[in-house]
C-alpha positions as CSV (number, residue, x, y, z in Angstrom):
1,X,8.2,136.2,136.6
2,X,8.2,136.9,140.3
3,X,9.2,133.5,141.5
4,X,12.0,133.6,138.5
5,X,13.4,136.8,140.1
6,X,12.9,134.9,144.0
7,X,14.6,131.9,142.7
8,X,17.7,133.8,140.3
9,X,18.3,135.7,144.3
10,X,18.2,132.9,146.2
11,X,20.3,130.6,143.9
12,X,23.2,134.1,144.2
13,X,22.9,134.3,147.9
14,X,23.5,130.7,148.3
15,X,26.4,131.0,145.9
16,X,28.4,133.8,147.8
17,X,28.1,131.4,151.0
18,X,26.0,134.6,152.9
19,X,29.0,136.3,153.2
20,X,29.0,140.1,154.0
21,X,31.8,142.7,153.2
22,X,32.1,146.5,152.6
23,X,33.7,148.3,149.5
24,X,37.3,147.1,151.6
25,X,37.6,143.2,151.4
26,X,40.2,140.5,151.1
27,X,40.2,137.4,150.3
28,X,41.3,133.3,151.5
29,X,42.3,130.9,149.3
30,X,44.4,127.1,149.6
31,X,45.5,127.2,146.1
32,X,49.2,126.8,146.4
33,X,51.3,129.7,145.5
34,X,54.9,129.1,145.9
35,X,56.2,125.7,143.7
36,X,59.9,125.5,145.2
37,X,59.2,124.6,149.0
38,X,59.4,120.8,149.8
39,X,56.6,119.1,151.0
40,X,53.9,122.3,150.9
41,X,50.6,121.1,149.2
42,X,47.4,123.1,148.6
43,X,44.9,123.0,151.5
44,X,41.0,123.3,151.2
45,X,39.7,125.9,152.9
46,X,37.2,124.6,155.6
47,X,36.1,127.7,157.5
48,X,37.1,130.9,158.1
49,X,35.5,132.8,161.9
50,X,31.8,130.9,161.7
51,X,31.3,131.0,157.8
52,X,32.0,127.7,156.0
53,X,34.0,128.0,152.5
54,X,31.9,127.4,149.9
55,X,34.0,129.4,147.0
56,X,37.6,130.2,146.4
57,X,39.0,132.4,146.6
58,X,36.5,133.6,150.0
59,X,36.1,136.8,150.5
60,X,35.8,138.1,154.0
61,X,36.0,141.6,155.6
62,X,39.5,142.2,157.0
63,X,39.7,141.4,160.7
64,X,41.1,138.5,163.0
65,X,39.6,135.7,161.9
66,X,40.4,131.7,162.7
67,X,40.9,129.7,160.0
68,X,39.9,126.0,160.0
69,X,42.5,124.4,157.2
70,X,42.1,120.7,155.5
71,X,44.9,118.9,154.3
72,X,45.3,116.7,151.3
73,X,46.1,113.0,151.6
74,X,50.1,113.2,152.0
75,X,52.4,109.7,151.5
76,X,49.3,107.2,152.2
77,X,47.2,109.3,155.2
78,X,43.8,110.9,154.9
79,X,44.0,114.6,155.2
80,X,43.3,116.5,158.9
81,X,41.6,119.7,159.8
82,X,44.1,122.0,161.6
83,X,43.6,125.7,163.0
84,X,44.9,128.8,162.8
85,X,44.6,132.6,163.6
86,X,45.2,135.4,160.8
87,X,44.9,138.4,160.8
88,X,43.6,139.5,157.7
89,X,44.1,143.1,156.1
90,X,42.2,145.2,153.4
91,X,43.0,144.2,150.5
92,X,44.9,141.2,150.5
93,X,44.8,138.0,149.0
94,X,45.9,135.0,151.6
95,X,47.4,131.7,150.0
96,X,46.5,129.4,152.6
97,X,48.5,125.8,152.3
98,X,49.5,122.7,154.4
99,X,53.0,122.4,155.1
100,X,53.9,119.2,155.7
101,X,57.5,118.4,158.0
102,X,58.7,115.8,155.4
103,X,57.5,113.7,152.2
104,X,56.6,110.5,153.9
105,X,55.0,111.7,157.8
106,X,51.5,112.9,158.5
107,X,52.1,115.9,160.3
108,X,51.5,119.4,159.3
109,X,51.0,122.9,159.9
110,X,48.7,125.6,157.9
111,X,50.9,128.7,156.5
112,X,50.5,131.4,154.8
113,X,52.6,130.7,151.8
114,X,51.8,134.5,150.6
115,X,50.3,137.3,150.8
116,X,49.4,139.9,148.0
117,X,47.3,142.8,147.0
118,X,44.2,142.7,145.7
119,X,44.0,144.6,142.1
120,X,41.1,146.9,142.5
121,X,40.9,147.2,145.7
122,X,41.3,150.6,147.8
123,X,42.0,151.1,151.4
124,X,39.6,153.6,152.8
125,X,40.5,155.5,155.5
């Protein structure tokens, strides 16, 4: 029974990706939010600060935070790892994507395509 219980906490831990946040959080995703831009895609998540994404949506405790970004394979290429900086508030929910300059090049930058509140969550003062 004791092992079960170890094993059922270790298997959670290693599930939330060790991450740590208060009663406030917010969260990082690369699902795609907005479908009428041209050439914006969904990005994976790489990192966000030190932590490796391991879940999506990620939650993290608001601060300033630099987010590594992948993008998908775009008109033939293999995806690249870009970074950013964002400063993350309580309570919000980052869409995260690659925006790519037209349909057929490589090149890219990571954007916020949207940010939105979190239902349930309160700012504490």
């Amino acid at each position: 029974m004791r092992m079960q219980v170890l094993a059922t906490a270790v298997v959670a831990l290693a599930a939330t990706g060790c991450q740590t946040w208060g009663p406030t959080w917010s969260e990082v995703t690369g699902v795609r939010y907005t479908r009428t831009i041209a050439d914006r895609w969904p990005a994976r998540i790489v990192a966000v600060g030190s932590d490796s994404m391991f879940t999506m949506p990620y939650k993290v405790a608001p601060g300033t935070y630099t987010i590594a970004v992948e993008s998908p394979r775009h008109s033939g290429f293999a995806g690249s790892i870009q970074e950013m900086k964002l400063n993350i508030e309580p309570c919000k929910r980052y869409y995260v994507n690659a925006q790519f300059q037209d349909p057929v090049r490589p090149e890219w930058t990571p954007v916020v395509d949207e940010a939105e509140p979190i239902a349930g969550c309160r700012v504490t003062s």
